[in-house]
N, C-alpha and C positions, 0 to 999 in steps of 0.2 A: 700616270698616263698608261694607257696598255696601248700597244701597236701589233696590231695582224702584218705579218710579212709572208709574202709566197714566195718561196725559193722555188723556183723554178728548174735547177738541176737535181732537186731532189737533198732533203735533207742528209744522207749521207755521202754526197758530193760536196756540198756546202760545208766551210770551217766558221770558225767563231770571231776569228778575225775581220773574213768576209763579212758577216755578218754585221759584227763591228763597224767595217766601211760603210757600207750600206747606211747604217743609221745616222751616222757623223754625219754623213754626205747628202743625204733625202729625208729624213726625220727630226732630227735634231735641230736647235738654232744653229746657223752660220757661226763658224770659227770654233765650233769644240772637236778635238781631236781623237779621231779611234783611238789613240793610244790614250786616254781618258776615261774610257767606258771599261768597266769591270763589271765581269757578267757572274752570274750564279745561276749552274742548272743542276740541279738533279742533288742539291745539296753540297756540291764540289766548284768548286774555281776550275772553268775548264782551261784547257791552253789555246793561244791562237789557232794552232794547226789542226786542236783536236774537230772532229766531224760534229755537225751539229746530234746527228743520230746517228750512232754507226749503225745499228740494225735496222735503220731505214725506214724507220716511224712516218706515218705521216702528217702528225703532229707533236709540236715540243714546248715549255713554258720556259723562258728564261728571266731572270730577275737581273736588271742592271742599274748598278751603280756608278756612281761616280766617284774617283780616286780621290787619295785624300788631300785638301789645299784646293781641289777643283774650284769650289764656289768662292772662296775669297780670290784666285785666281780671277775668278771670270767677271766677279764686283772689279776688282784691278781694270782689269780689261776698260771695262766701262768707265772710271774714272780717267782712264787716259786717255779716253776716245774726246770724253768731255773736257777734259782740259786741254787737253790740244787747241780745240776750238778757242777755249778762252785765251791761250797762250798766242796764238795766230793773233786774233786781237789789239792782246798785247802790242804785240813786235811792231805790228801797224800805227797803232797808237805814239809805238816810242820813235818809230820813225818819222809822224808828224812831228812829237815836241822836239825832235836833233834840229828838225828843219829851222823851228821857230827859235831856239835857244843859239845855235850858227849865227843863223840872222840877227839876234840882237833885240828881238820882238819885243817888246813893253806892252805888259797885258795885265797889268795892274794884280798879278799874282796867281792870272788863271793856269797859265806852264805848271808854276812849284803844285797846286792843287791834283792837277791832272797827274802828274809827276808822280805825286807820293800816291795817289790811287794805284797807279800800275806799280807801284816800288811794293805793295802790301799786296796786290796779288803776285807778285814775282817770288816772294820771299815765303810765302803761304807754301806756293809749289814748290820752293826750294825744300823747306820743309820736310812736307810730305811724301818728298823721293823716298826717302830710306822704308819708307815703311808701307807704302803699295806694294802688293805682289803681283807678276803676273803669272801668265804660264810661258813655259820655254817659247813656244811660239809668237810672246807680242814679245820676246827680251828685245830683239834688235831697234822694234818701235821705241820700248821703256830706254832706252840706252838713246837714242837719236834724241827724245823727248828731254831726258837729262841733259844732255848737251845744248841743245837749244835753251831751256830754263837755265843753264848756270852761265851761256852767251848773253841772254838776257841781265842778270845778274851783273854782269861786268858793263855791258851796256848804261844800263842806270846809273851805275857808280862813278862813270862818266859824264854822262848828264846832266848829274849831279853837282860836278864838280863846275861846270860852265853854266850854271844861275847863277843869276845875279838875286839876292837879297833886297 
């Protein structure tokens, strides 16, 4: 993709950081972080602080990259978004059959069915923890997500234990 930017204080008032912001913030998909974007001008890694032009150019080409682990990071991102959802599901799901299994429900086997469906996606995601990446910015989500999935986990095992056969 190419992006025309006007700096409007003038290229050697403008830093690369700034710069940086700017794209994260108005160019970019939602949720990728300046601190993510790695630029290339003029053949050199410049610094945040450094000037986009220090002699004042009135034009400049910059090449940016994305740091490394960015893309499996952001695939992360997206599988947590999406599991969430399923996991929310979940939890609703097990909080119907707690209801029906308490009660004592006789449903000629549909509980244990339902049951072992949510027990194979809970265990799936259990799984799968270890080996999602995210980036620093979704950890506290990935970490609330794990707790929820391994509350699940203990849930069923209870559950479990109050069928009847």
């Amino acid at each position: 993709h190419r992006y025309h930017v006007r700096v409007r204080q003038g290229l050697a008032r403008a830093t690369f950081s700034e710069l940086a912001e700017y794209l994260a913030v108005r160019m970019l998909p939602r949720g990728i972080p300046a601190s993510e974007l790695h630029m290339i001008c003029r053949g050199k890694t410049p610094d945040g602080a450094d000037a986009l032009s220090p002699a004042g150019g009135r034009d400049m080409t910059v090449m940016l990259l994305f740091r490394e682990g960015f893309h499996a990071a952001n695939e992360g991102a997206s599988w947590l978004s999406e599991q969430s959802q399923k996991l929310a599901s979940a939890e609703a799901e097990m909080e119907k059959l707690g209801r029906r299994i308490e009660a004592n429900f006789e449903d000629g086997g549909e509980t244990s069915v339902r049951l072992a469906e949510v027990t194979g996606l809970v265990e799936m995601l259990e799984q799968s923890l270890e080996s999602v990446r995210v980036s620093e910015a979704k950890l506290p989500e990935m970490l609330a997500f794990r707790d929820r999935v391994l509350a699940a986990a203990e849930r069923l095992r209870t559950l479990r234990k109050g069928v009847r056969l």
